[in-house]
C-alpha positions, 0 to 999 in steps of 0.5 A: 500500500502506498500514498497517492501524495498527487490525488486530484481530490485531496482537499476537495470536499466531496459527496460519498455515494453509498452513505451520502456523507459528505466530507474532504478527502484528506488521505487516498491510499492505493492497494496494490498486488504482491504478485505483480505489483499493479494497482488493485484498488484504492482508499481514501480517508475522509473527514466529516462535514457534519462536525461529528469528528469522526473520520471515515475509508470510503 
């Protein structure tokens, strides 16, 4: 797993799908195979909107 320092979303306040959260991307990291080496997927850690505290991986 590494960081993805340059995601164009970092800061951005954005709306998450699923739970309709809304939040500011403060972290994405990207998983990646231990076979190959190429992506497989990505997380980014969000912080709330709401004033709840409590971040969350969507």
């Amino acid at each position: 797993m590494r960081e993805d320092a340059n995601h164009h979303l970092l800061g951005q306040e954005v709306i998450h799908p699923a739970t309709e959260r809304t939040g500011t991307v403060g972290t994405v990291f990207i998983r990646t195979s231990k076979a190959t080496g190429k992506p497989v997927g990505r997380t980014a850690h969000m912080r709330p909107m709401d004033g709840s505290g409590r971040d969350w991986n969507s």
